[in-house]
Biopython code that builds the backbone (N, CA, C, O; Angstrom):
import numpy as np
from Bio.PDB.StructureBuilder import StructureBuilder

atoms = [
    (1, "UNK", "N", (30.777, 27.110, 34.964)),
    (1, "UNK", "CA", (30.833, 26.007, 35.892)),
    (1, "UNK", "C", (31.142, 24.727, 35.116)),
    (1, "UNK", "O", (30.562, 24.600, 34.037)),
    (2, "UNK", "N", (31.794, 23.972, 35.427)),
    (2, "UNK", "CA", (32.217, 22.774, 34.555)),
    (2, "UNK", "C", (31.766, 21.537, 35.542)),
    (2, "UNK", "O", (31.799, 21.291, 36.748)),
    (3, "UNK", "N", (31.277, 20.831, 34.193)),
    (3, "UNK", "CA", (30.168, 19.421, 35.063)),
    (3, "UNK", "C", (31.862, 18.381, 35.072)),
    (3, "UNK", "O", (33.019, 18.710, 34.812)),
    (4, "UNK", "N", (31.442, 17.508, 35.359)),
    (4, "UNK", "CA", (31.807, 16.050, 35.613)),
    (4, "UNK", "C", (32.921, 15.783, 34.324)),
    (4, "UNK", "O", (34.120, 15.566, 34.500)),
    (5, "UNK", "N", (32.240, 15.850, 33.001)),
    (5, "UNK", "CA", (32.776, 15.446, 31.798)),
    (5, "UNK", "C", (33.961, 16.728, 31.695)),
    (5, "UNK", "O", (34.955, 16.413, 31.042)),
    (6, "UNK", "N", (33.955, 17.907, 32.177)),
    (6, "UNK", "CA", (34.617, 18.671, 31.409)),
    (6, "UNK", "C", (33.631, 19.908, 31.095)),
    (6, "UNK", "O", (33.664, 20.899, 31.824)),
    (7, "UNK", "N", (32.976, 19.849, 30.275)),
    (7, "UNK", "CA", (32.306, 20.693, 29.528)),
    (7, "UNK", "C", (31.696, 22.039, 31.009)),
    (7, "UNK", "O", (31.135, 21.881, 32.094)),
    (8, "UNK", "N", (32.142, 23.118, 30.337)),
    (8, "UNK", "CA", (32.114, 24.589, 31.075)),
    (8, "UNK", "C", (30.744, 25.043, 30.330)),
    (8, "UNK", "O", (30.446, 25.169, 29.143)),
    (9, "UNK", "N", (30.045, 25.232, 31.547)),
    (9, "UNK", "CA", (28.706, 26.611, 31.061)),
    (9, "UNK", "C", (28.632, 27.828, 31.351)),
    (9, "UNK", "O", (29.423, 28.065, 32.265)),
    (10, "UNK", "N", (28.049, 28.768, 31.014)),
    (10, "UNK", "CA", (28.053, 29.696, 31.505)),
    (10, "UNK", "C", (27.600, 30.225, 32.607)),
    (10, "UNK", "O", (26.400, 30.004, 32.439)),
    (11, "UNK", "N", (27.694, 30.920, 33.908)),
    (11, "UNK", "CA", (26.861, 31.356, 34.700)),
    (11, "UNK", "C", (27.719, 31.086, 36.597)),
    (11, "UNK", "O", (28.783, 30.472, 36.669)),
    (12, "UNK", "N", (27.248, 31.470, 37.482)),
    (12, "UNK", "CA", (27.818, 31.043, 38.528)),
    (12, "UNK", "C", (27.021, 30.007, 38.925)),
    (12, "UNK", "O", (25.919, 29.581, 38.582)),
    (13, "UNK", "N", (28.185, 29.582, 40.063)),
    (13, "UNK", "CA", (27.506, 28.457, 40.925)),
    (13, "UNK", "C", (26.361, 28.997, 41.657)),
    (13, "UNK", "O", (26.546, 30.038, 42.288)),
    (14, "UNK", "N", (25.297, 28.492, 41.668)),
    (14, "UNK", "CA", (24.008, 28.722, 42.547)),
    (14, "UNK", "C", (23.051, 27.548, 42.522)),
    (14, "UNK", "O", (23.191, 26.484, 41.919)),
    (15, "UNK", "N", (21.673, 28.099, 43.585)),
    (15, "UNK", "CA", (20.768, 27.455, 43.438)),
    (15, "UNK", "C", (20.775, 26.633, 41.979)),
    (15, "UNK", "O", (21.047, 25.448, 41.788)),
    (16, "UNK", "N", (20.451, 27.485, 41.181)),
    (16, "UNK", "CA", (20.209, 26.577, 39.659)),
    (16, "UNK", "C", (20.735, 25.396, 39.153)),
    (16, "UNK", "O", (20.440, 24.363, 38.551)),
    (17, "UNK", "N", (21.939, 26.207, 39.831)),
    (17, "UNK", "CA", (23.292, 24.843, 39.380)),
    (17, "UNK", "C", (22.915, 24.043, 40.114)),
    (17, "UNK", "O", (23.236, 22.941, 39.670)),
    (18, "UNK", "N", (22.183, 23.928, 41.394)),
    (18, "UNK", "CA", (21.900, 22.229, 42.194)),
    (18, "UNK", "C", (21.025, 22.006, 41.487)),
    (18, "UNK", "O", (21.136, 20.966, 40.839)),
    (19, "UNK", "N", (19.734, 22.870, 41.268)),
    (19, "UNK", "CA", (18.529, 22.337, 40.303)),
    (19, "UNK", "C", (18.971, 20.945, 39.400)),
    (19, "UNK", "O", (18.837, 19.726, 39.497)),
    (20, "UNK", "N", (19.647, 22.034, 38.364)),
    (20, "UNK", "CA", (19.873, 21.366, 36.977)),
    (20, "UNK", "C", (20.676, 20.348, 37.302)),
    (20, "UNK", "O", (20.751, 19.418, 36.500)),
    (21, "UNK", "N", (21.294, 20.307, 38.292)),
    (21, "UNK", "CA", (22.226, 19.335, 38.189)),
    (21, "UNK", "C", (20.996, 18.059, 38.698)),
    (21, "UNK", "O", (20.789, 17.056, 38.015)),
    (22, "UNK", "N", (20.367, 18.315, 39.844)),
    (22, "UNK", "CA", (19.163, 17.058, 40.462)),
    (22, "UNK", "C", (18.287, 16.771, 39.199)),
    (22, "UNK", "O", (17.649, 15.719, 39.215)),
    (23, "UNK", "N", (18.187, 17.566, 38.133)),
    (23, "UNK", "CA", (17.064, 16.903, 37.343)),
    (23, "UNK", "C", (17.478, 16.239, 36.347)),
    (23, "UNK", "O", (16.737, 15.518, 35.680)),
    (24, "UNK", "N", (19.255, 16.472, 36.030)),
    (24, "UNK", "CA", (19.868, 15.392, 35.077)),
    (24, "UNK", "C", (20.234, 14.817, 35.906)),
    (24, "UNK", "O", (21.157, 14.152, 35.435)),
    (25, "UNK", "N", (20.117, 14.561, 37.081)),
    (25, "UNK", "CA", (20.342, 12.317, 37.767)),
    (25, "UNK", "C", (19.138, 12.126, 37.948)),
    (25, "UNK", "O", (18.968, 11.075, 38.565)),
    (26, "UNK", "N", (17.954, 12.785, 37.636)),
    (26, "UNK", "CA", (16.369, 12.530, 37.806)),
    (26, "UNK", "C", (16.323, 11.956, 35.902)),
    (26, "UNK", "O", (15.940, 10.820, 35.622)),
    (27, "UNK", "N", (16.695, 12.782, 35.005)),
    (27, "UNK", "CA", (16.706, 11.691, 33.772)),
    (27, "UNK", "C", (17.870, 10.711, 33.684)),
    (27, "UNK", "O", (17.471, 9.578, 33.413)),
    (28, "UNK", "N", (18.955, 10.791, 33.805)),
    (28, "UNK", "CA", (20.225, 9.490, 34.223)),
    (28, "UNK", "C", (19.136, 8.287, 34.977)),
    (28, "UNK", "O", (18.999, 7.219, 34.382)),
    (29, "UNK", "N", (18.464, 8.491, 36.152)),
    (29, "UNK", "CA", (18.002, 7.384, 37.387)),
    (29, "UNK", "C", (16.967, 6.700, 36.108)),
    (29, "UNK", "O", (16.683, 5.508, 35.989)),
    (30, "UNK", "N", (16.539, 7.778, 35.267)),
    (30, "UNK", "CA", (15.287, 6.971, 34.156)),
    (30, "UNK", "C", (16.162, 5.961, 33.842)),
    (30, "UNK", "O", (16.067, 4.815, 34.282)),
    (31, "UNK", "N", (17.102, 6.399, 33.011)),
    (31, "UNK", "CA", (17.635, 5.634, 31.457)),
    (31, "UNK", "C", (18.147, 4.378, 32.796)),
    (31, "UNK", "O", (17.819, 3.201, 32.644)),
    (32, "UNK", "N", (18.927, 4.806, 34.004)),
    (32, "UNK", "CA", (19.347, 3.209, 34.451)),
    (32, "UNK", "C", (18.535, 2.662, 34.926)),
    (32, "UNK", "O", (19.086, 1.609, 35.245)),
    (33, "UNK", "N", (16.947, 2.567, 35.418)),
    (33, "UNK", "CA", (16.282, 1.765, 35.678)),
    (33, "UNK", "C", (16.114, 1.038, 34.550)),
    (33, "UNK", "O", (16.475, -0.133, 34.430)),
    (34, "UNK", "N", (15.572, 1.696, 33.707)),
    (34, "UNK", "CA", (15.022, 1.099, 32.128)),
    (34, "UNK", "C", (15.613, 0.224, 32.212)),
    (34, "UNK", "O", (15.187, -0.873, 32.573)),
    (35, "UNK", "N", (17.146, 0.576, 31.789)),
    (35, "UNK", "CA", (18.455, -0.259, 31.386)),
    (35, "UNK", "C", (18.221, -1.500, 31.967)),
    (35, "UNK", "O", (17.862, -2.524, 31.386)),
    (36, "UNK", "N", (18.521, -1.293, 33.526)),
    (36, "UNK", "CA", (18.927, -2.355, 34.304)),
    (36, "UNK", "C", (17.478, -3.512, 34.451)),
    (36, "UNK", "O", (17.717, -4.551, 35.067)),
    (37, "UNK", "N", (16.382, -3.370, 34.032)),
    (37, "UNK", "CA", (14.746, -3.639, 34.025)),
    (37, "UNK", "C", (15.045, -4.526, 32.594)),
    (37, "UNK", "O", (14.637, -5.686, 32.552)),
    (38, "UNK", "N", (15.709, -3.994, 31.520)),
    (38, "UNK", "CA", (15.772, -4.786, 30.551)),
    (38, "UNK", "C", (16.646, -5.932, 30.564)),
    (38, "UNK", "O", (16.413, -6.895, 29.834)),
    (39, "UNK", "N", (17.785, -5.891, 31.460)),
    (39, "UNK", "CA", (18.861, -6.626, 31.544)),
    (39, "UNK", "C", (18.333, -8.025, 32.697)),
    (39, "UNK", "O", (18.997, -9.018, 32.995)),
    (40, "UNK", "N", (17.260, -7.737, 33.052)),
    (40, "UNK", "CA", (16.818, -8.362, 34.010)),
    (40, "UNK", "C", (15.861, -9.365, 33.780)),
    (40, "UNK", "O", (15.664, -10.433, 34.360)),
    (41, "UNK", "N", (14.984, -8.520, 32.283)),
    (41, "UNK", "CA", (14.077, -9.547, 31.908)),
    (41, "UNK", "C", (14.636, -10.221, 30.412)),
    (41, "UNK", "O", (14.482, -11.442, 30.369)),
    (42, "UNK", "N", (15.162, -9.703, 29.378)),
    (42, "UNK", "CA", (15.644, -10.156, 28.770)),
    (42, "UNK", "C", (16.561, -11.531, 28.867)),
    (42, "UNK", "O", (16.377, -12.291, 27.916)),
    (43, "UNK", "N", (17.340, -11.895, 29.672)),
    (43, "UNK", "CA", (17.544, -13.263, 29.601)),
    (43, "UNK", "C", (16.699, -14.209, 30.014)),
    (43, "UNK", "O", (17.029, -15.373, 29.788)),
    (44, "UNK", "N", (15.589, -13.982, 30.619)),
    (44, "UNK", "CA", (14.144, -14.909, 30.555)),
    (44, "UNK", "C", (13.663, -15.365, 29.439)),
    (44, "UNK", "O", (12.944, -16.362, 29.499)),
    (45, "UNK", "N", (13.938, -14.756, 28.172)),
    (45, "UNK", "CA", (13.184, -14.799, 26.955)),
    (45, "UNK", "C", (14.839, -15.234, 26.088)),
    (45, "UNK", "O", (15.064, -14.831, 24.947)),
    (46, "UNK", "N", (15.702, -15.972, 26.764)),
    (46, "UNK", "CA", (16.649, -16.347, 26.211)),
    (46, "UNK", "C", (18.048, -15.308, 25.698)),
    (46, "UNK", "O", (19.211, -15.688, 25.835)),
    (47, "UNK", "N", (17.779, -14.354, 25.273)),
    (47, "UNK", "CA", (18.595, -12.949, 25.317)),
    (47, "UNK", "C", (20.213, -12.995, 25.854)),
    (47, "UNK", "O", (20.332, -13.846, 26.735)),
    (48, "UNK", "N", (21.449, -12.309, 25.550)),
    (48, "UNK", "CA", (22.462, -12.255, 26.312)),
    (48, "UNK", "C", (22.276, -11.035, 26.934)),
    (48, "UNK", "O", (21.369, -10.295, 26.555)),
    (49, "UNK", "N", (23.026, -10.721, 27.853)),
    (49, "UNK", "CA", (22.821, -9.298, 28.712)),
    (49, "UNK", "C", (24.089, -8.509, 27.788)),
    (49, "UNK", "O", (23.824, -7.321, 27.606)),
    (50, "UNK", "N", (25.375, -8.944, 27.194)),
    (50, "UNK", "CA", (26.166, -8.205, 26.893)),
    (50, "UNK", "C", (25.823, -7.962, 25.477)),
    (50, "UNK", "O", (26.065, -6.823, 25.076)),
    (51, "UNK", "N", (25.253, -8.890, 24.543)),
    (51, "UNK", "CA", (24.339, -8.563, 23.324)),
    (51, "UNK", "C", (22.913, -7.660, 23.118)),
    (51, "UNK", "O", (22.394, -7.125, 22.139)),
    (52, "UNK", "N", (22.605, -7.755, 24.348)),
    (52, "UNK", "CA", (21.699, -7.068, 24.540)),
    (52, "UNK", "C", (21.965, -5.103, 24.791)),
    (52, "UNK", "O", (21.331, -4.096, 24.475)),
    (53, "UNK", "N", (23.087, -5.353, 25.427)),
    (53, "UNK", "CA", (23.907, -3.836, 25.834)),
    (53, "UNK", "C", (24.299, -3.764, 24.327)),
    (53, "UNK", "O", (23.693, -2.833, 23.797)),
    (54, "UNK", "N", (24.958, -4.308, 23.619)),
    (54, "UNK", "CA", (25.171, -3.684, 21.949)),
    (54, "UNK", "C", (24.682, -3.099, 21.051)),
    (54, "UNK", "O", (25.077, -2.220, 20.285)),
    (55, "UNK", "N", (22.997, -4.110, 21.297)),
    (55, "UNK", "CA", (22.005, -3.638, 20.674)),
    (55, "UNK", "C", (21.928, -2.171, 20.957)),
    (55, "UNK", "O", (22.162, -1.126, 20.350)),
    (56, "UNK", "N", (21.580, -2.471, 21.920)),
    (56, "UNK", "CA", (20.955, -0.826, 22.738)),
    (56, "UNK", "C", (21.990, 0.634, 22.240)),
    (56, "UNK", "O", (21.559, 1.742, 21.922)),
    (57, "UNK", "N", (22.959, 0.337, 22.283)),
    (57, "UNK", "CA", (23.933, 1.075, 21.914)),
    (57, "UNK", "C", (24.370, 1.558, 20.592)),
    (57, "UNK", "O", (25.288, 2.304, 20.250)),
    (58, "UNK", "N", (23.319, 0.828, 19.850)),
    (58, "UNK", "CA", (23.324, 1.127, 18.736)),
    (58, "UNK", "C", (21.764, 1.524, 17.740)),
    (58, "UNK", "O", (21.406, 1.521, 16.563)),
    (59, "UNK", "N", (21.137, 1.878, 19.269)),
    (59, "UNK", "CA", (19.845, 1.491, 18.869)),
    (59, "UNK", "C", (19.260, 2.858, 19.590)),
    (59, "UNK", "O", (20.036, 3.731, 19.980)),
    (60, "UNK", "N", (17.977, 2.962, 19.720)),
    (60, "UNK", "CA", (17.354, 4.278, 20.015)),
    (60, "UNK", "C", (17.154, 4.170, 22.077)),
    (60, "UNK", "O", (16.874, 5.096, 22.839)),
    (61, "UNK", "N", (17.379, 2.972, 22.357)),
    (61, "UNK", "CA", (17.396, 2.976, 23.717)),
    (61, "UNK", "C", (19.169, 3.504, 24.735)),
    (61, "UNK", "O", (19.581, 3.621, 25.889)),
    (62, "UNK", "N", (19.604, 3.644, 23.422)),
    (62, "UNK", "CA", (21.198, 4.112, 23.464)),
    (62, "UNK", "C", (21.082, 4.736, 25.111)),
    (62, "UNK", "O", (19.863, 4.661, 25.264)),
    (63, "UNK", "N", (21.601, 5.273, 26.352)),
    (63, "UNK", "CA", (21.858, 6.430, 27.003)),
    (63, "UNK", "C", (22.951, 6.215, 27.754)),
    (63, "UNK", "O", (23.723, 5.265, 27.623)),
    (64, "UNK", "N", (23.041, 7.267, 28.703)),
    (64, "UNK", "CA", (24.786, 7.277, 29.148)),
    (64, "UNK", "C", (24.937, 5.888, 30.231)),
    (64, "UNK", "O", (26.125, 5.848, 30.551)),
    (65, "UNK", "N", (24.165, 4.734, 30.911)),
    (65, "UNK", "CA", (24.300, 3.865, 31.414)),
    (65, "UNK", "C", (24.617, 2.573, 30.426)),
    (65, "UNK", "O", (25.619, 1.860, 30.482)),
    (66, "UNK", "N", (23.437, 2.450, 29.452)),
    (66, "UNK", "CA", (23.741, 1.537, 28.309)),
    (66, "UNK", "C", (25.491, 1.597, 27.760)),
    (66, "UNK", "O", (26.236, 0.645, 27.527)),
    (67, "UNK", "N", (25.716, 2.777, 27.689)),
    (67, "UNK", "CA", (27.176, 2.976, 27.525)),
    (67, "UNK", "C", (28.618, 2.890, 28.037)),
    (67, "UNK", "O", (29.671, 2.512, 27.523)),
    (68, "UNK", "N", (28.202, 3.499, 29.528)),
    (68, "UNK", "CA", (29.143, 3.814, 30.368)),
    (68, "UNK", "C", (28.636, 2.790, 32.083)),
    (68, "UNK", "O", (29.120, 2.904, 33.209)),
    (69, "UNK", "N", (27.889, 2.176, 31.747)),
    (69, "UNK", "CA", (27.632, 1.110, 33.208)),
    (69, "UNK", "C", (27.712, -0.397, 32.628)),
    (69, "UNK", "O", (28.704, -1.121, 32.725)),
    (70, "UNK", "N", (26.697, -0.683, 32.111)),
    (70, "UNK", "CA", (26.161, -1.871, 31.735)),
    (70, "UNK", "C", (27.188, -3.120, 31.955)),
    (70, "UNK", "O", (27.287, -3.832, 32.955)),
    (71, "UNK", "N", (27.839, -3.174, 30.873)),
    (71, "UNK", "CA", (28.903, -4.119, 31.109)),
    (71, "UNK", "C", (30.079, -3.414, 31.771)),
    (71, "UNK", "O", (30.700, -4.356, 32.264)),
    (72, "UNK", "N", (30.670, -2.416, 32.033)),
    (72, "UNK", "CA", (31.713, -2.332, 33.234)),
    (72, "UNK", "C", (31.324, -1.958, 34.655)),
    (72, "UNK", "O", (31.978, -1.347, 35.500)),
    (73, "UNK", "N", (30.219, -2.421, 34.707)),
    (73, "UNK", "CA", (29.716, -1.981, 36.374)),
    (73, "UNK", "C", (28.276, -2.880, 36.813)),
    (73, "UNK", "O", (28.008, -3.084, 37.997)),
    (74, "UNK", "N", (27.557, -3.291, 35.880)),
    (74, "UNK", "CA", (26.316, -4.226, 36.314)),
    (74, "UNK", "C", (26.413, -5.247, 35.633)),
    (74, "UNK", "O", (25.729, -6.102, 36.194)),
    (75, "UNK", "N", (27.073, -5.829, 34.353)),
    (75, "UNK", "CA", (26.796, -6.783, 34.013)),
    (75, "UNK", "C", (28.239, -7.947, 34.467)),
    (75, "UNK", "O", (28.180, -9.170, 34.595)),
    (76, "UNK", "N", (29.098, -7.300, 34.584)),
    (76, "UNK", "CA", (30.020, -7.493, 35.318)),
    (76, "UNK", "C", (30.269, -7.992, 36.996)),
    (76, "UNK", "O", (31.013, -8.817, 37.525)),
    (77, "UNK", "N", (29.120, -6.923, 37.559)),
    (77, "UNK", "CA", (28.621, -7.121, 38.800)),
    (77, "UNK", "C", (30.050, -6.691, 39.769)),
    (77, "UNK", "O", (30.342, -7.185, 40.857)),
    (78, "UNK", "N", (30.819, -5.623, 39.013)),
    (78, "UNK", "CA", (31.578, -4.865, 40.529)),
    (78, "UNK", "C", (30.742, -3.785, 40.502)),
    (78, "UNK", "O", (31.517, -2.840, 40.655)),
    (79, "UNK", "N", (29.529, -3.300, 40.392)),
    (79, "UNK", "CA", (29.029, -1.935, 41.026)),
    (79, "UNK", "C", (29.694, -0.890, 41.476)),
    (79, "UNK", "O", (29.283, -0.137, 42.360)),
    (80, "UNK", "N", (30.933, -0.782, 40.788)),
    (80, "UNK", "CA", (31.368, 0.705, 41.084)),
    (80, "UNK", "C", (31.859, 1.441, 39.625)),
    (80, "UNK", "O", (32.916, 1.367, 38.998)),
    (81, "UNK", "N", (30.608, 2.178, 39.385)),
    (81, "UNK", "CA", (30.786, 3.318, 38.839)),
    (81, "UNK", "C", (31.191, 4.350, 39.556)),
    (81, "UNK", "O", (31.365, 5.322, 38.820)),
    (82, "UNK", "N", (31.435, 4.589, 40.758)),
    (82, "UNK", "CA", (32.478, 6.032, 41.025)),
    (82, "UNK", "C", (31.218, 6.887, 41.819)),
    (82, "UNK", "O", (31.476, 7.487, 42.863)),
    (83, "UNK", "N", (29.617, 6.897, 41.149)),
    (83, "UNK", "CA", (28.982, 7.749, 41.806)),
    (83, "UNK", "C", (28.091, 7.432, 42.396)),
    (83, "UNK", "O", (27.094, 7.314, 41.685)),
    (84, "UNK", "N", (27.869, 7.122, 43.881)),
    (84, "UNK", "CA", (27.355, 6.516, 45.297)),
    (84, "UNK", "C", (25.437, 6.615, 44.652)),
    (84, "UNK", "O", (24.738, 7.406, 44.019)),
    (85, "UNK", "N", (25.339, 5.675, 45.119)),
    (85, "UNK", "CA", (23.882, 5.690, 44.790)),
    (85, "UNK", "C", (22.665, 6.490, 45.421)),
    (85, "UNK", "O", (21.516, 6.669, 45.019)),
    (86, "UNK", "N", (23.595, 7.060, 46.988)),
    (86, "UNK", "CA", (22.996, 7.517, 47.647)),
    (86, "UNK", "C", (22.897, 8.852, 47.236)),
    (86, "UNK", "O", (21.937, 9.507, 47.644)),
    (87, "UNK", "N", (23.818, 9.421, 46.417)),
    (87, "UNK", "CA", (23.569, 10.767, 45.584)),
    (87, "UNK", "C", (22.461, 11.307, 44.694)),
    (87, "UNK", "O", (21.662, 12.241, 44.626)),
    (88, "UNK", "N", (22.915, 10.018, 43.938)),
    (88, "UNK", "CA", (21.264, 10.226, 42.917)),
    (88, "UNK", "C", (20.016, 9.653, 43.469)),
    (88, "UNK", "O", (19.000, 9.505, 42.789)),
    (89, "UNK", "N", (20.099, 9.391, 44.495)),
    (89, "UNK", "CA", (18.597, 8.965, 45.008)),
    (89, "UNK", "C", (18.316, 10.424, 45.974)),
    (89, "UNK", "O", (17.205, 10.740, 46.399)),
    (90, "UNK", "N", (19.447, 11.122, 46.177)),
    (90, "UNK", "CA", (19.151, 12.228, 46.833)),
    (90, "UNK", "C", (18.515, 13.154, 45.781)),
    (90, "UNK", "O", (17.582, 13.893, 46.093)),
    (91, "UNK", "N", (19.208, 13.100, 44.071)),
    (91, "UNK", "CA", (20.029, 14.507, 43.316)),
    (91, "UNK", "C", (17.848, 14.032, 42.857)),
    (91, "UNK", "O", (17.053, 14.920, 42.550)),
    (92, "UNK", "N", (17.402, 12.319, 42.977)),
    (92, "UNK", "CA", (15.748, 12.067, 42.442)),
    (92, "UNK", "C", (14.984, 12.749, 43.254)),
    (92, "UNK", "O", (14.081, 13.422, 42.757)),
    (93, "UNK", "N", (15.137, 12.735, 44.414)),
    (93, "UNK", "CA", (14.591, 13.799, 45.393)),
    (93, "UNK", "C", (14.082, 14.897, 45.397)),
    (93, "UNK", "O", (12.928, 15.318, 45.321)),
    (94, "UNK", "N", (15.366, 15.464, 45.523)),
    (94, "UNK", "CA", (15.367, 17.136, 45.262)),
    (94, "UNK", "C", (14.662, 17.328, 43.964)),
    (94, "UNK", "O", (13.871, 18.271, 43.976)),
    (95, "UNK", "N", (14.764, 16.606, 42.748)),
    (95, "UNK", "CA", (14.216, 16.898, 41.709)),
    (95, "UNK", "C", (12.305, 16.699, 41.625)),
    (95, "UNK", "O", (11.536, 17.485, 41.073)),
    (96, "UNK", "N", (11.928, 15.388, 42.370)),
    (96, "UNK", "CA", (11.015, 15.172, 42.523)),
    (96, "UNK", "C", (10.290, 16.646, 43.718)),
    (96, "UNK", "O", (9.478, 17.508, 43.385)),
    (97, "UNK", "N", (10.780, 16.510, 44.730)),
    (97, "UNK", "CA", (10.005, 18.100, 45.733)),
    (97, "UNK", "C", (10.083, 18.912, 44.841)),
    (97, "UNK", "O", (8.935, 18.983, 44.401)),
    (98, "UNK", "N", (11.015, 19.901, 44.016)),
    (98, "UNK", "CA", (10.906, 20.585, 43.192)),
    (98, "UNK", "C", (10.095, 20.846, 42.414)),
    (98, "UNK", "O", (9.903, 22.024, 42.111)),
    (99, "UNK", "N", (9.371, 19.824, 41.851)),
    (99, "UNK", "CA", (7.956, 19.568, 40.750)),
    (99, "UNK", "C", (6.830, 19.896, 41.835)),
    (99, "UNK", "O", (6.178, 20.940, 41.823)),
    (100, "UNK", "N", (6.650, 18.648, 42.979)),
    (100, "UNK", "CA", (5.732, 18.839, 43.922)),
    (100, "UNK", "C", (5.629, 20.248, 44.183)),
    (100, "UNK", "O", (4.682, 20.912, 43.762)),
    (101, "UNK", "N", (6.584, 20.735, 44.874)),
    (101, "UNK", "CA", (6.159, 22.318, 45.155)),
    (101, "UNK", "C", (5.742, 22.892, 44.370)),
    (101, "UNK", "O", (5.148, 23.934, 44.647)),
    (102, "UNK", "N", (5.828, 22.604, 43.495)),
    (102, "UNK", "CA", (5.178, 23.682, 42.172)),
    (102, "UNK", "C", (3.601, 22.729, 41.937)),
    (102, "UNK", "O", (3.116, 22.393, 40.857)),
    (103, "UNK", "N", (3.363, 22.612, 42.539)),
    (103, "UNK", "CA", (1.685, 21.295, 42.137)),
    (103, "UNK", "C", (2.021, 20.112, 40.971)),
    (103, "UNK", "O", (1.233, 19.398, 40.351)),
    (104, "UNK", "N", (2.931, 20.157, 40.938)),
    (104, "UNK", "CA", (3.551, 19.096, 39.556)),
    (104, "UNK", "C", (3.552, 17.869, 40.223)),
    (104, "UNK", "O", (4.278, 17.759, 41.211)),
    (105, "UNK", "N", (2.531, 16.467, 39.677)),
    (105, "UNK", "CA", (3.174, 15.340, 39.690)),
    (105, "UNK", "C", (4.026, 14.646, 38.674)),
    (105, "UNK", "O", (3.967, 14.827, 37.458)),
    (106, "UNK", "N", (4.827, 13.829, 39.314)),
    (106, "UNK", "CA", (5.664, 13.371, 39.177)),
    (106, "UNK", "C", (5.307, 11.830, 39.020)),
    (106, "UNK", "O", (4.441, 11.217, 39.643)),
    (107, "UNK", "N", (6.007, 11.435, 38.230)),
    (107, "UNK", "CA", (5.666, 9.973, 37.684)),
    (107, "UNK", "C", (6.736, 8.710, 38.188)),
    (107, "UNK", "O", (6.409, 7.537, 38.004)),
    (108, "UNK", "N", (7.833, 9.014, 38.737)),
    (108, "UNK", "CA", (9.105, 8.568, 38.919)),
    (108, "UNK", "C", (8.803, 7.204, 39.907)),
    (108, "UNK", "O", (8.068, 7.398, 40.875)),
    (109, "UNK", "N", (9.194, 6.225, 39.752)),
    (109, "UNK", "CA", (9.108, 5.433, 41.166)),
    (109, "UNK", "C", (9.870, 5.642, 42.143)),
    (109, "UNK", "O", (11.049, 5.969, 42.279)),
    (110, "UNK", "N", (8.632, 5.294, 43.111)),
    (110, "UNK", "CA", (9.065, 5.970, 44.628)),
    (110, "UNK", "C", (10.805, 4.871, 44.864)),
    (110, "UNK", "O", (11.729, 5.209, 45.605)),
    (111, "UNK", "N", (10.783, 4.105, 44.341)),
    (111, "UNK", "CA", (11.854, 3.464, 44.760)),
    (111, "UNK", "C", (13.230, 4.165, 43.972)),
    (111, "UNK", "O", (14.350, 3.750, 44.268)),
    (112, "UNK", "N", (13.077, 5.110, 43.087)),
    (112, "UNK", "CA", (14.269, 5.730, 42.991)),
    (112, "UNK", "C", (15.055, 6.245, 43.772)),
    (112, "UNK", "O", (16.276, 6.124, 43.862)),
    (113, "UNK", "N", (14.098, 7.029, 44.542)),
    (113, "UNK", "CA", (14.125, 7.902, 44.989)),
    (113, "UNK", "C", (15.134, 7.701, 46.354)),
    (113, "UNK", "O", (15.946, 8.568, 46.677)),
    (114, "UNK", "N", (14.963, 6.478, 47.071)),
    (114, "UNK", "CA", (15.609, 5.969, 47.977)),
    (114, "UNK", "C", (16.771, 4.583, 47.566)),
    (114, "UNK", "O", (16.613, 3.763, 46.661)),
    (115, "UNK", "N", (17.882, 4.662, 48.509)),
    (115, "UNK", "CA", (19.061, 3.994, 48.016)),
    (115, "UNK", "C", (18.317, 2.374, 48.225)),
    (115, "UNK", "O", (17.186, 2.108, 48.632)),
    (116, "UNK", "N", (18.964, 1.832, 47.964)),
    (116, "UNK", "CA", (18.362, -0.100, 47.404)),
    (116, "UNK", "C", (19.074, -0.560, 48.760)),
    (116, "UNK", "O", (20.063, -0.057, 49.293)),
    (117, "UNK", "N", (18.284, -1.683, 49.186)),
    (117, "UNK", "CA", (18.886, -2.051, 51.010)),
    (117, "UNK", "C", (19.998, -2.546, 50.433)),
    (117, "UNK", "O", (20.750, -1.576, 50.525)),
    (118, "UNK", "N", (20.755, -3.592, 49.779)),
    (118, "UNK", "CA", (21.390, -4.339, 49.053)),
    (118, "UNK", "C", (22.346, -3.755, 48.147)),
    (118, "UNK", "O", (22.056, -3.722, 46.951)),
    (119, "UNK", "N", (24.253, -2.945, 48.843)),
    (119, "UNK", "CA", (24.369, -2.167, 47.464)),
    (119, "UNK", "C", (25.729, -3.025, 48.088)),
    (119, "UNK", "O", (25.960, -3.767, 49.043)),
    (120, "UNK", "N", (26.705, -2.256, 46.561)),
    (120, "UNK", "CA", (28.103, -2.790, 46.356)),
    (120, "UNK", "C", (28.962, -2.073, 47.393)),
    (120, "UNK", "O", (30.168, -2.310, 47.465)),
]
sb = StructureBuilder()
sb.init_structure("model")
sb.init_model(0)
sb.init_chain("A")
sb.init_seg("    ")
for serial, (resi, resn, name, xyz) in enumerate(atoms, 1):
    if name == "N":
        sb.init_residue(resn, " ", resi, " ")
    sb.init_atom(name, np.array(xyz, "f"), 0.0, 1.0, " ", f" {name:<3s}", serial, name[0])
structure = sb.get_structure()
């Protein structure tokens, strides 16, 4: 099955494949809150937002938003990265019931989970 980037795994399309796929935009939804949480408070404390994305990128807070959003999609402020927000607040979902059903809590904010009233 081949994701997004290219890269082919082994196995058929199934259940699993939605799994795995909801629990990597359940860690993706992490790294862009973080992201976007730092970009937010950091120029309070004087900070640039696009110096601040460099850092990061070169730094251990590195992930695929710091990289591939930051400045061509939020710091910029056209909000289109290509993948609807309403997806990954679905793909946080599914990932979050998934744990629940199994007695697993989940730590995630509830506001991931649902799309932001306010989008691009």
């Amino acid at each position: 099955m081949p994701d997004q980037s290219g890269n082919v795994f082994a196995g058929t399309l199934s259940l699993a494949d939605q799994e795995a796929k909801a629990f990597n935009n359940y860690v993706s939804s992490a790294g862009l809150i973080a992201a976007v949480e730092a970009l937010r408070i950091g120029p309070k404390f004087g900070l640039d937002p696009a110096l601040m994305t460099d850092i990061l990128n070169v730094s251990s807070g590195k992930n695929n938003t710091t990289e591939l959003k930051l400045k061509q999609f939020i710091i910029s402020e056209t909000f289109a990265d290509g993948f609807p927000q309403r997806l990954m607040a679905r793909d946080v979902r599914t990932a979050d019931d998934m744990a629940h059903a199994l007695l697993l809590i989940t730590r995630r904010p509830k506001q991931t989970a649902r799309p932001a009233l306010v989008t691009a």
